[in-house]
C-alpha positions, 0 to 999 in steps of 0.5 A, a space after each residue: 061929096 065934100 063937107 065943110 067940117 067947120 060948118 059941120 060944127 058950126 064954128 069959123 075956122 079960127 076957133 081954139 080947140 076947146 071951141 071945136 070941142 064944146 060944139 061938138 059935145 053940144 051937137 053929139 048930144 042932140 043927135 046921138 043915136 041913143 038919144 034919137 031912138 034909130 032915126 037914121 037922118 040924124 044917125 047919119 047926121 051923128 057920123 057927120 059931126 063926129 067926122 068933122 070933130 075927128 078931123 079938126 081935133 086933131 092939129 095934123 088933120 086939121 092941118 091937112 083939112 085946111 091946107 087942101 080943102 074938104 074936097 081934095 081932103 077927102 079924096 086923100 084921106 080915107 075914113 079909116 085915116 080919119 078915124 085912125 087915133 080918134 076914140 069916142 067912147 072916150 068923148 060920149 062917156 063923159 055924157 053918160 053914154 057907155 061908149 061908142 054905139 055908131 060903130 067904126 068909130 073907134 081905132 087902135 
């Protein structure tokens, strides 16, 4: 299964990083596991967003990301490496969140 991560946010591919950032804060809000009370579409659709924000927050990600394309990026990179050095706990408590309730999110 291939995402378009910048579909996925809903931003064009030249957007800065604070754009990227904005969107994301903006659908992680909405879809939220705390605010969608187990609704496990929009869980689902959470982990979604935060892949996408994972990948193109990070320049060397998004490097990769854009330089192969979401299919073949996928195949490459496991969610491990996609998850590795990306904590959103630190994002969410910026929401009012205690941190990351997805699970798996977070990495050393």
């Amino acid at each position: 299964m291939s995402d378009d991560y910048y579909k996925i946010l809903g931003v064009d591919k030249k957007a800065s990083s604070s754009e990227i950032k904005k969107a994301y804060r903006k659908l992680a809000m909405k879809y939220h596991p705390d605010k969608t009370k187990g609704d496990k579409s929009l869980e689902d659709r959470f982990k979604k967003i935060s892949e996408a924000y994972a990948v193109l927050s990070d320049p060397e990600k998004k490097n990769q990301y854009d330089t192969y394309g979401s299919a073949d990026f996928q195949q490459r990179f496991s969610q491990e490496d996609i998850f590795r050095n990306f904590d959103l706990g630190d994002i969410l408590k910026d929401f009012g969140f205690g941190g990351s309730r997805g699970g798996g999110f977070s990495s050393g």
